[in-house]
RODO-2510 file (C-alpha; in nm, 4 decimals, decimal comma):
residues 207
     n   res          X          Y          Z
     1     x     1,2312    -3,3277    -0,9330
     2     x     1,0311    -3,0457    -0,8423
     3     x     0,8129    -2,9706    -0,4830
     4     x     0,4760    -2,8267    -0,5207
     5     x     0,4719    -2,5320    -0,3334
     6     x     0,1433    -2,4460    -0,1547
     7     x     0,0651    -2,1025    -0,1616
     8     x     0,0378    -1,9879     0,2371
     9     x    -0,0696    -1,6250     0,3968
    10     x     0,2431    -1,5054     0,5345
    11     x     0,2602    -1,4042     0,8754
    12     x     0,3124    -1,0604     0,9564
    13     x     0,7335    -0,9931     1,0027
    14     x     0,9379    -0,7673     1,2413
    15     x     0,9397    -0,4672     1,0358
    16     x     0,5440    -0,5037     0,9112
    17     x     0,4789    -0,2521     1,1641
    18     x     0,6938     0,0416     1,0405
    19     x     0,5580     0,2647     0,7620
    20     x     0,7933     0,3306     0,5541
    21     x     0,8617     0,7368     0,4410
    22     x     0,9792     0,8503     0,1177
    23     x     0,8933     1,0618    -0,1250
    24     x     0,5847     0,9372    -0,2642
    25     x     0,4107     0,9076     0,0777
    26     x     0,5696     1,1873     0,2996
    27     x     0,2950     1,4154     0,2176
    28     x     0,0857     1,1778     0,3777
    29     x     0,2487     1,0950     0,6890
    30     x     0,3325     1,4902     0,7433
    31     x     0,0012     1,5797     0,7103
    32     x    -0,1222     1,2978     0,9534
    33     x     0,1505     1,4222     1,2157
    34     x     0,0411     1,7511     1,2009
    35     x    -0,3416     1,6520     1,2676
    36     x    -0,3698     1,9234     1,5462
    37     x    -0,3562     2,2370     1,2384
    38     x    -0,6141     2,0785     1,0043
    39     x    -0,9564     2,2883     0,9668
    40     x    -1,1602     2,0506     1,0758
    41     x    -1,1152     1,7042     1,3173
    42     x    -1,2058     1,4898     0,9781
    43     x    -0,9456     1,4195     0,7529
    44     x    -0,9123     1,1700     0,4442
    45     x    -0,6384     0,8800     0,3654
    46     x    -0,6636     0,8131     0,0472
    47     x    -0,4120     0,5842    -0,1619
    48     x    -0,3845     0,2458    -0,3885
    49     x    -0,4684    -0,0911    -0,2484
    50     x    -0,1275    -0,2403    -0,0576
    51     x    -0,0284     0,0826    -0,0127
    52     x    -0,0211     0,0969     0,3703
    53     x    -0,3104     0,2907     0,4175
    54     x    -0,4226     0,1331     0,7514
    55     x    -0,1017     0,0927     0,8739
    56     x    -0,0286     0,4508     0,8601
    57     x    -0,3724     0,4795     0,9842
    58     x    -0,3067     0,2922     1,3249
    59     x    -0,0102     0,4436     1,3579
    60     x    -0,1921     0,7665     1,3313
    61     x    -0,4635     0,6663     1,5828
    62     x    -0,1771     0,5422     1,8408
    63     x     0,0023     0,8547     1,7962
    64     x    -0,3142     1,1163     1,8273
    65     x    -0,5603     0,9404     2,0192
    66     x    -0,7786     0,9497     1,7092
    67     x    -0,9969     0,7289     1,5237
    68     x    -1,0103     0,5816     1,1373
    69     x    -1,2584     0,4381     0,9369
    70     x    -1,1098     0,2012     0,6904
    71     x    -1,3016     0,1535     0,3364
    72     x    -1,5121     0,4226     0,3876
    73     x    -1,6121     0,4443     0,0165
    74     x    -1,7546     0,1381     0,0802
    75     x    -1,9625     0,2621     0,3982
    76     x    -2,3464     0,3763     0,4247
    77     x    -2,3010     0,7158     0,3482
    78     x    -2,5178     0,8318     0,6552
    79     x    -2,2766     0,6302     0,8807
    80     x    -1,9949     0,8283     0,7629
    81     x    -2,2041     1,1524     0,8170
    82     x    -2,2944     1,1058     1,1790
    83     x    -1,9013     1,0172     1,2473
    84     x    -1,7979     1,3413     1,0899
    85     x    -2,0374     1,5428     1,2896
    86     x    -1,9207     1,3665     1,6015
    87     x    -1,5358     1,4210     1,5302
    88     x    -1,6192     1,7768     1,5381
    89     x    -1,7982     1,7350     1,8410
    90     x    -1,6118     1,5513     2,0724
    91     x    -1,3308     1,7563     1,8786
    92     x    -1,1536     1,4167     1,8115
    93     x    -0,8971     1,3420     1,4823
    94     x    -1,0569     1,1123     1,2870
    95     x    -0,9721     0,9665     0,9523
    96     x    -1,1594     0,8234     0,6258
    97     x    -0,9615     0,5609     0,4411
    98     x    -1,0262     0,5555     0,0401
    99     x    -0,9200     0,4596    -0,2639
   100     x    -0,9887     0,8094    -0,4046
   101     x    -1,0921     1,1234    -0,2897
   102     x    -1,4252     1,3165    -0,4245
   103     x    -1,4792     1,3593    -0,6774
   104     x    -1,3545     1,0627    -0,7991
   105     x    -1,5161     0,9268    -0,4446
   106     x    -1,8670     0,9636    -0,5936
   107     x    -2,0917     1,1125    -0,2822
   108     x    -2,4400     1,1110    -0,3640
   109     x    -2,5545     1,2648     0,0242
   110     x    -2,5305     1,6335    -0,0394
   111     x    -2,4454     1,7169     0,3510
   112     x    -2,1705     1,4767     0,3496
   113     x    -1,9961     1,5719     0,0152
   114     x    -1,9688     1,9346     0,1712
   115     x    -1,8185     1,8111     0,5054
   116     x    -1,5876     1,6206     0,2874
   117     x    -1,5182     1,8977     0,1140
   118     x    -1,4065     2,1024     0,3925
   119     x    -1,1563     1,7664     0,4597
   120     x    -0,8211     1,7924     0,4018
   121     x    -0,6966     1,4957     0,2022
   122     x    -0,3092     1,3059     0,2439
   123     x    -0,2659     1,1562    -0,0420
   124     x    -0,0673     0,8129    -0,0710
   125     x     0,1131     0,8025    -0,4357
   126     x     0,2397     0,5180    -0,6275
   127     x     0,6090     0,3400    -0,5001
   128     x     0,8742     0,5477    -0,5949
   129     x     1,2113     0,3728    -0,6237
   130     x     1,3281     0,4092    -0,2985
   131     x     1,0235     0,2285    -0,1773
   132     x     0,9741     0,0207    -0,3950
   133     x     1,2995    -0,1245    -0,2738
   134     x     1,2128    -0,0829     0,0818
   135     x     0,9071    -0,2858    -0,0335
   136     x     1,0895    -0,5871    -0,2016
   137     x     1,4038    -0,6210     0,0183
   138     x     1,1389    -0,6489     0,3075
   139     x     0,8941    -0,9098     0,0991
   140     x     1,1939    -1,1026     0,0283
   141     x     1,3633    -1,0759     0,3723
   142     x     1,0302    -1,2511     0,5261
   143     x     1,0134    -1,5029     0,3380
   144     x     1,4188    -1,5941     0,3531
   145     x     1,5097    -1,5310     0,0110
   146     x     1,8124    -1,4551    -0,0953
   147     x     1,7506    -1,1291    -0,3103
   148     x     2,0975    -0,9995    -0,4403
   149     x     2,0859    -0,6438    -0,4878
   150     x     2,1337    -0,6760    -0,9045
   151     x     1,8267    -0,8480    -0,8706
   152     x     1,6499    -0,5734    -0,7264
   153     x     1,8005    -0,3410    -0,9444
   154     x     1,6482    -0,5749    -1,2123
   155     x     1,2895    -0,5990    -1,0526
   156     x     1,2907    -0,2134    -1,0030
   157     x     1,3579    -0,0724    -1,3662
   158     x     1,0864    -0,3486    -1,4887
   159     x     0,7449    -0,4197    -1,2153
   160     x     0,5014    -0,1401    -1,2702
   161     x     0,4660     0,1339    -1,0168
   162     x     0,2389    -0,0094    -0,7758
   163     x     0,1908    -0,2259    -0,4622
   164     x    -0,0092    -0,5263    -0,5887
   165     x     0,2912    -0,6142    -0,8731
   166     x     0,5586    -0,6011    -0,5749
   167     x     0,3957    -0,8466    -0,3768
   168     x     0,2693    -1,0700    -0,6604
   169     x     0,6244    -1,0406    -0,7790
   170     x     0,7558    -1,1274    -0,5132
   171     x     0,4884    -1,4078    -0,4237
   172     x     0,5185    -1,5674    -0,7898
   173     x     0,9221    -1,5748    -0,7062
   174     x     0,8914    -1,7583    -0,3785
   175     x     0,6491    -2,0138    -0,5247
   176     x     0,8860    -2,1176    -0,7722
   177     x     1,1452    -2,1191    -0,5436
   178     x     0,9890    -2,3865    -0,3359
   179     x     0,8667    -2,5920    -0,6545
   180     x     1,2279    -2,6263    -0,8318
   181     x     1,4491    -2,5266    -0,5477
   182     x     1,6688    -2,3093    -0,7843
   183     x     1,8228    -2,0028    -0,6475
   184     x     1,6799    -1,6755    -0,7477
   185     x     1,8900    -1,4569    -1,0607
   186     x     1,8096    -1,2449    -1,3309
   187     x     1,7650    -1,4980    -1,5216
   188     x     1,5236    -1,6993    -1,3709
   189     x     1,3422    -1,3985    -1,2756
   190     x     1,2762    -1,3082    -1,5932
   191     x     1,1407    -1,6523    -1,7339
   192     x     0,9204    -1,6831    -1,4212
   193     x     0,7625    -1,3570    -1,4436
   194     x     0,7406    -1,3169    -1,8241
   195     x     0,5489    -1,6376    -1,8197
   196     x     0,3013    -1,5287    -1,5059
   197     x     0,2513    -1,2323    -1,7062
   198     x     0,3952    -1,0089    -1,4295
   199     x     0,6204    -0,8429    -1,6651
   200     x     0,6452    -0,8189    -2,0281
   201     x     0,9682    -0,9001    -2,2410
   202     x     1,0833    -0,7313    -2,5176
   203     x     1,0276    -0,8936    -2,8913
   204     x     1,4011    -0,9540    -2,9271
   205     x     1,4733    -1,1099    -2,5528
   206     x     1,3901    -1,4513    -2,4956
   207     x     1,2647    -1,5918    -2,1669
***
């Protein structure tokens, strides 16, 4: 007999505070360490949702004394331009969180898209594999599952390369976990997330 399973925000776990470097992020977190050589005191995070964009961002402002304005493509764009000119006044490291740079970042105020201009810009790209293990070993670790590493394997070569399918992945998993209270394989990966629509199977492979 199955158990519903209610779906629950999960608490933050032991290693939710590390950001975790590799490849597709190291530009990033370089670039944020070496805040002290940029050409001006304003710089820009910009990266995909999930992607740990204000966690590397507190880190940053614990490390450098600095400040961070998360969303900012979603801010009054006169707020934004006051807080540049006073990061260059007060001669303070200050970030803008984004989804997207300009000019993708569509700036309509023409003193702010120069000062943003004159921003550099770490860049946040989408999970390699090394992170996207990082990513799933830690989503499963918090929630107790046991993920054997062929499964990972398995989840790696088929989730697309971004942050949102890892944790609804990994989220869809759990659920059905707790409803049937069947032990997580391949093979019951596969039927659970072919029929969320998380991944798609091919014509001659049956759920």
């Amino acid at each position: 007999m199955s158990q519903l399973g209610l779906p629950l925000a999960w608490p933050p776990g032991p290693g939710d505070d590390e950001f975790l470097v590799t490849a597709s992020n190291h530009h990033a977190f370089h670039l944020l360490e070496r805040w002290a050589t940029w050409p001006v005191m304003t710089a820009l995070l910009v990266g995909p949702r999930k992607s740990g964009r204000s966690l590397l961002a507190r880190v940053f402002a614990s490390r450098s004394g600095g400040t961070f304005i998360d969303d900012a493509d979603r801010r009054p764009e006169k707020d934004l331009f006051h807080a540049w000119n006073a990061a260059q006044a007060d001669h303070r490291p200050q970030l803008f969180i984004a989804e997207a740079a300009p000019p993708d970042w569509r700036v309509t105020l023409p003193d702010l898209r120069s000062r943003l201009a004159a921003s550099s810009v770490a860049r946040i790209g989408a999970p390699d594999d090394a992170l996207m293990r990082s990513l799933l070993e830690r989503q499963f670790l918090r929630r107790h599952l046991d993920a054997r590493p062929d499964l990972i394997d398995w989840l790696i070569a088929r989730l697309e390369r971004n942050f949102v399918a890892v944790e609804r992945a990994v989220d869809v998993l759990d659920q059905d976990v707790l409803e049937h209270r069947k032990r997580l394989s391949i093979p019951r990966a596969r039927s659970t997330l072919a029929a969320a629509g998380i991944i798609a199977l091919p014509a001659n492979e049956d759920p």
